[in-house]
VEXDREN-2710 file (C-alpha; in Angstrom, 1 decimal):
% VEXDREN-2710
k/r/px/py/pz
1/UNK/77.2/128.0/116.2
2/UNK/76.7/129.0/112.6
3/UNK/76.2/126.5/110.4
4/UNK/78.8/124.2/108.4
5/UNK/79.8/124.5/105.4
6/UNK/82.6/123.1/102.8
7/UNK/82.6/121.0/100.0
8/UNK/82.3/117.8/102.0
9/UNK/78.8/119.0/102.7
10/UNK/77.8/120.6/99.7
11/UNK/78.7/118.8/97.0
12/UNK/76.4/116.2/95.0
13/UNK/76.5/113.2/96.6
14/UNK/76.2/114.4/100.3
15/UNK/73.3/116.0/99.3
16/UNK/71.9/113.6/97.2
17/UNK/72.2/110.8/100.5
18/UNK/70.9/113.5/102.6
19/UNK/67.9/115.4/100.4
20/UNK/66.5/111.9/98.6
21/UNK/65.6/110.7/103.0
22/UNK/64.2/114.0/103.6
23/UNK/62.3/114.9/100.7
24/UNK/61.0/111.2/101.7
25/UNK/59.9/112.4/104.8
26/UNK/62.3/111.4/107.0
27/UNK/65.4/113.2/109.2
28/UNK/68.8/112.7/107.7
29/UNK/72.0/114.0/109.3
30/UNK/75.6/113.5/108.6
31/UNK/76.9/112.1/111.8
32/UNK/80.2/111.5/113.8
33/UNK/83.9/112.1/112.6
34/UNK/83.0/114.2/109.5
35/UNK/81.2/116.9/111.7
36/UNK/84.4/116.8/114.4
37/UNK/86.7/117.3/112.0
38/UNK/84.6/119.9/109.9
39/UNK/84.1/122.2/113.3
40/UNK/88.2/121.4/114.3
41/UNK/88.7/123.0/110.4
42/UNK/90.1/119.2/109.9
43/UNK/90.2/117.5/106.5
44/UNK/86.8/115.1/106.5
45/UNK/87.2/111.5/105.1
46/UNK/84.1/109.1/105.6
47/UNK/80.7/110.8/105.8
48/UNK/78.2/108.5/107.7
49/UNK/74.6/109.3/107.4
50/UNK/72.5/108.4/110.6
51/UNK/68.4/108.8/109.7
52/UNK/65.2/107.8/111.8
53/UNK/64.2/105.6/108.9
54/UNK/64.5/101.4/108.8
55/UNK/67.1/99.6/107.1
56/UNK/64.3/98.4/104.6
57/UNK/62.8/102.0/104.0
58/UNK/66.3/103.5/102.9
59/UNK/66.7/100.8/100.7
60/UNK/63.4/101.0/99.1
61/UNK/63.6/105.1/98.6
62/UNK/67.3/105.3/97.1
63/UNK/66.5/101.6/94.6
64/UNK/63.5/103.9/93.4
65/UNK/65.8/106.9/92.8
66/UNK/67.7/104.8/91.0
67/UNK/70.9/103.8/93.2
68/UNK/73.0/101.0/94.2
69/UNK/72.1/99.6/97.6
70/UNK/74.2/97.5/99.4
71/UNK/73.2/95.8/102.7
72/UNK/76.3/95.8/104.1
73/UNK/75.3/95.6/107.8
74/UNK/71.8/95.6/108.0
75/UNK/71.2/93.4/111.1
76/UNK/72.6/96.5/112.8
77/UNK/70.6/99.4/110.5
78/UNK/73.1/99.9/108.0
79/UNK/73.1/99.9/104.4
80/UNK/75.5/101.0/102.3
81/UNK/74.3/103.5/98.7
82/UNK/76.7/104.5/95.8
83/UNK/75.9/107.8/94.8
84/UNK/78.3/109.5/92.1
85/UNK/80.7/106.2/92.4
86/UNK/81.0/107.3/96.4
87/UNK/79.4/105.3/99.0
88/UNK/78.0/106.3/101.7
89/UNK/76.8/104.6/104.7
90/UNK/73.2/104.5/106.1
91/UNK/72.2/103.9/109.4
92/UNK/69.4/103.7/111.3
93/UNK/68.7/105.5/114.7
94/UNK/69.8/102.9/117.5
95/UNK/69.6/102.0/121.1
96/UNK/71.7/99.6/122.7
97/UNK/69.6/96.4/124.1
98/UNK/72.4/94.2/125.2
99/UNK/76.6/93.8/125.2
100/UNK/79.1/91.5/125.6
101/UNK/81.6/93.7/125.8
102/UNK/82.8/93.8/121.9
103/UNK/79.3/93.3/119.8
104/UNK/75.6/94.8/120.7
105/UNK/72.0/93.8/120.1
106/UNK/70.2/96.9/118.9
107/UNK/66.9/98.0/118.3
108/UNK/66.0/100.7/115.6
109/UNK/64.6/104.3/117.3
110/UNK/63.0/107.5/115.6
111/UNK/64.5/109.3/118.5
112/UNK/67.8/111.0/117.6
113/UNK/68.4/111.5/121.3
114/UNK/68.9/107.8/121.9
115/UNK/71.0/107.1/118.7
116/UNK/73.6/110.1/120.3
117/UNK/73.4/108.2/123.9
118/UNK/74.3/105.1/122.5
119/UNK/77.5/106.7/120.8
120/UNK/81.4/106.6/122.5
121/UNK/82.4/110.3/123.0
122/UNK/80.8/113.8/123.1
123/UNK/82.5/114.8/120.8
124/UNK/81.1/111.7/118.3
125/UNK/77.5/112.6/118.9
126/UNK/77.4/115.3/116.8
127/UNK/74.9/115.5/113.8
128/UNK/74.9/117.8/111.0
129/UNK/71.7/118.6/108.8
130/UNK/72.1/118.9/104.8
131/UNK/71.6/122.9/105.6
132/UNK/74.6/123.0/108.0
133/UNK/73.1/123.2/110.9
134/UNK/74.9/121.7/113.7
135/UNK/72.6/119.0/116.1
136/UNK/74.2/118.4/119.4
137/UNK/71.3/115.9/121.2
138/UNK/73.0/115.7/124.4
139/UNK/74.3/119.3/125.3
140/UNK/77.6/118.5/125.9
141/UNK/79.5/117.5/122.5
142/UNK/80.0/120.9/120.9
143/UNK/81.4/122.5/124.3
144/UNK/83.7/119.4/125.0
145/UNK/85.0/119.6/121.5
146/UNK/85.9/123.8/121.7
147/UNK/87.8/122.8/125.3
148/UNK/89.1/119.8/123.8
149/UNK/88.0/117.6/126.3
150/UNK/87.4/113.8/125.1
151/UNK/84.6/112.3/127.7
152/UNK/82.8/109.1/127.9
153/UNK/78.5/109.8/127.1
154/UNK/77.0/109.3/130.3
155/UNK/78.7/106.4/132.5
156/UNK/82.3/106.0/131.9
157/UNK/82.1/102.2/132.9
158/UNK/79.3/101.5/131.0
159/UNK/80.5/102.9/127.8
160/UNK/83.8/100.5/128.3
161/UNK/81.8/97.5/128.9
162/UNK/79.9/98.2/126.2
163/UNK/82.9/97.8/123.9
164/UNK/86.1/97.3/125.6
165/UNK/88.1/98.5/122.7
166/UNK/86.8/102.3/123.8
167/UNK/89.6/102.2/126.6
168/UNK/92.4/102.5/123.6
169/UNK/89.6/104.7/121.8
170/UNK/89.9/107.0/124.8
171/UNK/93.7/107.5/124.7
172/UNK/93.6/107.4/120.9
173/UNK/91.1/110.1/120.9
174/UNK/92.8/112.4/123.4
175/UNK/95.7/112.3/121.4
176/UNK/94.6/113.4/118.7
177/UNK/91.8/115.7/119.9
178/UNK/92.4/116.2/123.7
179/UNK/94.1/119.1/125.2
180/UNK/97.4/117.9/126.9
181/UNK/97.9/120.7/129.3
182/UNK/94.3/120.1/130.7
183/UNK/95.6/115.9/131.1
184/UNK/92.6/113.1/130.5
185/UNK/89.0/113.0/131.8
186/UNK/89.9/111.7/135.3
187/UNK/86.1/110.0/135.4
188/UNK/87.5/108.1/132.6
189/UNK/90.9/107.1/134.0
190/UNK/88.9/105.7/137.2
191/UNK/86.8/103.7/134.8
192/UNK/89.2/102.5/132.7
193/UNK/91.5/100.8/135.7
194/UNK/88.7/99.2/137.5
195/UNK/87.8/97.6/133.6
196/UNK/91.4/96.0/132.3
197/UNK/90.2/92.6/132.7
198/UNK/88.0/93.2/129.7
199/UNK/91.0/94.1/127.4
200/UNK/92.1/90.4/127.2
201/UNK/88.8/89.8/125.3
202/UNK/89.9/92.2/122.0
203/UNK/91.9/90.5/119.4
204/UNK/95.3/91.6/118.4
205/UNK/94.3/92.8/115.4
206/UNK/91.8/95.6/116.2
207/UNK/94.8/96.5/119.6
208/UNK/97.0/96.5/116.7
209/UNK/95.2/99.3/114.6
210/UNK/94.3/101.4/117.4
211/UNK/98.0/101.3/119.2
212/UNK/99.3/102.4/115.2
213/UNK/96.8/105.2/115.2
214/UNK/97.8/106.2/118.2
215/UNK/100.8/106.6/117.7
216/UNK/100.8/108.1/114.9
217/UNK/99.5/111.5/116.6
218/UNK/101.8/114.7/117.0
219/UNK/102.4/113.8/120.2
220/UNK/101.2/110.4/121.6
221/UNK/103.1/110.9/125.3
222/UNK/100.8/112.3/127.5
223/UNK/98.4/109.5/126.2
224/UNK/101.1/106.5/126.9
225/UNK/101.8/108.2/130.0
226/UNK/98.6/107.6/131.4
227/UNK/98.0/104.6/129.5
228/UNK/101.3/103.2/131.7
229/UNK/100.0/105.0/135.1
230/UNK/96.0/102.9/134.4
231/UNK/97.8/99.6/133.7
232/UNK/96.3/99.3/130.4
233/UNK/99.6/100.0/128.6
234/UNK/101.4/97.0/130.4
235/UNK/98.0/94.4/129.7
236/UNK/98.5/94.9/125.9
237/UNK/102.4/95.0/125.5
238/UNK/104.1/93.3/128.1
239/UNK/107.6/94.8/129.7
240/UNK/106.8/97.7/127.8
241/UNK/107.6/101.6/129.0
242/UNK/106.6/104.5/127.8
243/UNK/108.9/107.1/129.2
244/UNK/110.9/107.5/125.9
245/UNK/108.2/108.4/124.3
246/UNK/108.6/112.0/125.5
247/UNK/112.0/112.6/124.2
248/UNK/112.0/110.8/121.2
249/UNK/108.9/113.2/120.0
250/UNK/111.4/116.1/121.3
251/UNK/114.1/114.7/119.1
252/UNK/111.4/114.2/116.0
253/UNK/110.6/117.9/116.3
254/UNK/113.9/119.4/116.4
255/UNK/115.1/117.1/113.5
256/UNK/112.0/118.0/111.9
257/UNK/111.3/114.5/111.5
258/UNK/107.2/113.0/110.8
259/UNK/105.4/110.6/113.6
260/UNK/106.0/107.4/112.4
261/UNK/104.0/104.8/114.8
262/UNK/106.7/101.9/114.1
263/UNK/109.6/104.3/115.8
264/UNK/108.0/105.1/118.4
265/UNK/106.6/101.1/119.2
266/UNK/110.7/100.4/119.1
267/UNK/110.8/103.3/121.9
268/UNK/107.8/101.3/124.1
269/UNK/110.3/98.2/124.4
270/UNK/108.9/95.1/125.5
271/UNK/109.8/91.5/123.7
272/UNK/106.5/90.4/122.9
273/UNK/105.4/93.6/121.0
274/UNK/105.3/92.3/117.2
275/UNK/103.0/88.8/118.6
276/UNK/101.1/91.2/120.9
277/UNK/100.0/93.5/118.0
278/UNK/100.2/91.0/115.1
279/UNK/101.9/93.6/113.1
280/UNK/102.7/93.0/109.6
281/UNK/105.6/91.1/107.9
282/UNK/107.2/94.6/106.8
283/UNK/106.5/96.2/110.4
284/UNK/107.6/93.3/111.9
285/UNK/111.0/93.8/110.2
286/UNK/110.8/97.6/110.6
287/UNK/110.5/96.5/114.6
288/UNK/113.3/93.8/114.4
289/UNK/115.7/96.2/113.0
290/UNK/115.2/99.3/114.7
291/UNK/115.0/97.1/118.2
292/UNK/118.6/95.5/117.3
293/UNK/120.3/98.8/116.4
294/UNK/119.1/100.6/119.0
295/UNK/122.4/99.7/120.9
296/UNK/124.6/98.9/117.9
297/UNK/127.8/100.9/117.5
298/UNK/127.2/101.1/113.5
299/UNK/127.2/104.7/112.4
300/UNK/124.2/106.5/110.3
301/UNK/126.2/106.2/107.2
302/UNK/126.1/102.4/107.4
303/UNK/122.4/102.2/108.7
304/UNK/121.5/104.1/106.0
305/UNK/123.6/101.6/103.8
306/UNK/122.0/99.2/105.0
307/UNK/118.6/99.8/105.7
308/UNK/117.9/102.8/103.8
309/UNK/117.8/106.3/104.8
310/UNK/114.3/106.2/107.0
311/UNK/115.2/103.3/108.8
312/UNK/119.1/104.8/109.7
313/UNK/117.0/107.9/110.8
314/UNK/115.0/106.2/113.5
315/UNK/117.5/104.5/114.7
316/UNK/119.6/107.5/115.3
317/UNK/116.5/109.2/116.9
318/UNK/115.7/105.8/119.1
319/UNK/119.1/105.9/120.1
320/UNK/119.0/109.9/121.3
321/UNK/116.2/109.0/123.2
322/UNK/116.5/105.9/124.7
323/UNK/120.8/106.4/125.6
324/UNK/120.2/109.9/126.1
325/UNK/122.7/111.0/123.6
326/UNK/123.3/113.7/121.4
327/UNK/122.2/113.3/117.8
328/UNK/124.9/113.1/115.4
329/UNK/125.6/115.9/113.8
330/UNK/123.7/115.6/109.8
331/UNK/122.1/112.6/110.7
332/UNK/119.8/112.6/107.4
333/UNK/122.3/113.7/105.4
334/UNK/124.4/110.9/106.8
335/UNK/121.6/108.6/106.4
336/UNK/121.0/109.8/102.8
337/UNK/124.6/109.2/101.9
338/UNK/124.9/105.7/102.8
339/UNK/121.9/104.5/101.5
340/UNK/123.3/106.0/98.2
341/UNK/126.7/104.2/98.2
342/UNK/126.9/101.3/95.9
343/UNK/129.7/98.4/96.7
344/UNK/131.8/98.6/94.2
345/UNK/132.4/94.8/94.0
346/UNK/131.0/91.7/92.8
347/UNK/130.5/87.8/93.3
348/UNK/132.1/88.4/89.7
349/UNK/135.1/89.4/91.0
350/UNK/136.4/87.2/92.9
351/UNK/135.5/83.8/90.9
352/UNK/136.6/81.9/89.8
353/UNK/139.2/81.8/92.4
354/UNK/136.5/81.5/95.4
355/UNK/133.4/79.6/94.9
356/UNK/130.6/78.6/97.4
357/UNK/131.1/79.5/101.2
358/UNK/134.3/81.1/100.8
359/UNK/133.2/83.2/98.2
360/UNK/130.7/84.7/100.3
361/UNK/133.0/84.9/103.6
362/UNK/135.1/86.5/101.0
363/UNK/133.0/89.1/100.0
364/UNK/131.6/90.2/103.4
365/UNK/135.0/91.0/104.5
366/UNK/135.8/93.0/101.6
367/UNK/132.3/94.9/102.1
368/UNK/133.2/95.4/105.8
369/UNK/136.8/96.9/104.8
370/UNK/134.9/99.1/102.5
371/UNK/132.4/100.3/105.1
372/UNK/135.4/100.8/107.4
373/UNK/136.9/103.2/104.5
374/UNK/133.6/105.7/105.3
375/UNK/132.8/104.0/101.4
376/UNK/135.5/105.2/100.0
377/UNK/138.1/102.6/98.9
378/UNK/137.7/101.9/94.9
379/UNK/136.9/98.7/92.9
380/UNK/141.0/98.6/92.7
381/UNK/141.8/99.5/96.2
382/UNK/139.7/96.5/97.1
383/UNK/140.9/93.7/95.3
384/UNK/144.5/94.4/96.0
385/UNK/144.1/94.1/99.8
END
């Protein structure tokens, strides 16, 4: 292929992390999720140098160039160097000498070849020179990534028991990368079932950010789907079911409507979901509230009264998919409206004829009379009922 280019690559720090090993004498490539995303035309975000030299030879050439050097991780090869106020991490060529399933004991290599065998995907094993030239060690990653396919290096089931937390890297990956019409590696599908056991080891936190990624891809269904048919989908969340995931992302498209991983966890059900993920305080509420109103009778106007315009929104689309019903008719502008309208009455109001609990029972019955009036009884209206 011809070789990469873009300002990810070319500007001054890249080059400086890459040019200051090699002018050392040593190979330097830019490896992993930059050069994916650079050949899919993607935005690039982290750039993570791989190099054949030792933790303690990249420190010593980039200290006498003058740089920060951090040692960030350097049991396992890597160092971290600010260049330009960006930092960029540095790690040595590895091969895998023993697992346990979450962490490895490496040893360092000068042999590219075993730092891309050691990798999760094809499509990962990628390695990009400071020229652009594109470095595929194992024959398979640039041809797996033009059809799309995401596939285990080597042995699927040695990959996973490797690092268990590849089986929700696997579904994660093909939803973002994977061709849907061509479904998942079927190699990797066998693997992954005869390997669930291991997914009790993973803490809820690291199943927690690779379940939001997930589904927070265009379309995250096809993945769920085969997460549900594997069992893996059912060891994580409990009770959970992924067949509205299909047409709530139907809904979201015709409404024009962004992923939003939250909205679609309400769609996946299951009553353990926020302890199983150990989401965050506001997700957890986000989750609560969507869960509860998923078979309330409030209309979008009132959702979006009271729990803003966003929140009204995926309830509306939860319910579409979930009741299979019809979405109402202006839903965001329904949803916008309500979370504009201001009650027109105060605790100010009503004192200092009600006080204490009666002034609040007081209050919530004028606000539900208001509500009932689509928002539209006045200040006057109110206090003479």
């Amino acid at each position: 292929m011809k070789p990469l280019t873009g300002d990810w690559l070319t500007q001054e720090a890249t080059q400086t992390a890459l040019t200051t090993l090699t002018g050392a004498g040593h190979k330097a490539f830019v490896v992993g999720g930059a050069v994916r995303d650079a050949i899919l035309g993607r935005g690039v975000g982290d750039i993570d140098i791989s190099t054949d030299a030792r933790p303690v030879i990249v420190t010593a050439i980039f200290e006498k160039a003058g740089l920060k050097v951090v040692p960030t991780g350097i049991d396992h090869g890597t160092v971290t160097v600010v260049i330009c106020g960006a930092p960029f991490e540095i790690t040595t060529f590895r091969r895998d000498v023993a697992t346990d399933g979450r962490r490895a004991t490496v040893a360092f290599s000068a042999d590219i070849a075993d730092d891309a065998h050691r990798r999760d995907f094809t499509m990962n094993a990628l390695y990009v020179a400071s020229d652009g030239t594109v470095h595929d060690p194992l024959g398979q990653g640039l041809d797996d990534l033009d059809t799309r396919r995401v596939r285990f290096i080597d042995d699927a089931a040695a990959r996973i028991r490797e690092d268990y937390l590849r089986t929700l890297r696997f579904f994660r990956f093909h939803a973002w990368y994977g061709d849907a019409a061509a479904g998942l590696d079927p190699e990797a599908l066998d693997a992954i079932a005869r390997h669930l056991d291991g997914l009790a080891g993973l803490s809820k936190e690291r199943i927690g950010h690779e379940m939001l990624r997930l589904l927070g891809a265009p379309d995250p269904g096809p993945s769920l789907a085969a997460m549900q048919a594997t069992g893996v989908l059912g060891a994580l969340l409990a009770g959970s079911d992924a067949r509205g995931i299909a047409p709530l992302v139907h809904h979201e498209a015709g409404l024009g409507a962004a992923p939003d991983a939250i909205r679609r966890l309400a769609a996946l059900g299951g009553e353990e979901v926020a302890q199983s993920l150990r989401l965050s305080r506001s997700q957890t509420q986000d989750l609560a509230v969507l869960r509860e109103e998923i078979g309330s009778a409030r209309a979008v106007a009132e959702l979006g009264y009271r729990y803003g315009a966003d929140r009204a929104v995926s309830a509306a689309l939860l319910r579409a998919a979930l009741l299979e019903t019809p979405l109402p008719k202006n839903v965001r502008a329904e949803a916008e409206r309500g979370a504009a309208a201001e009650f027109p009455i105060s605790a100010n109001d009503l004192m200092p004829s009600l006080t204490g609990p009666a002034l609040g029972r007081a209050l919530k019955k004028i606000e539900e009379r208001w509500i009932a009036s689509d928002f539209t009884s006045s200040r006057d209206q109110l206090l003479a009922e």
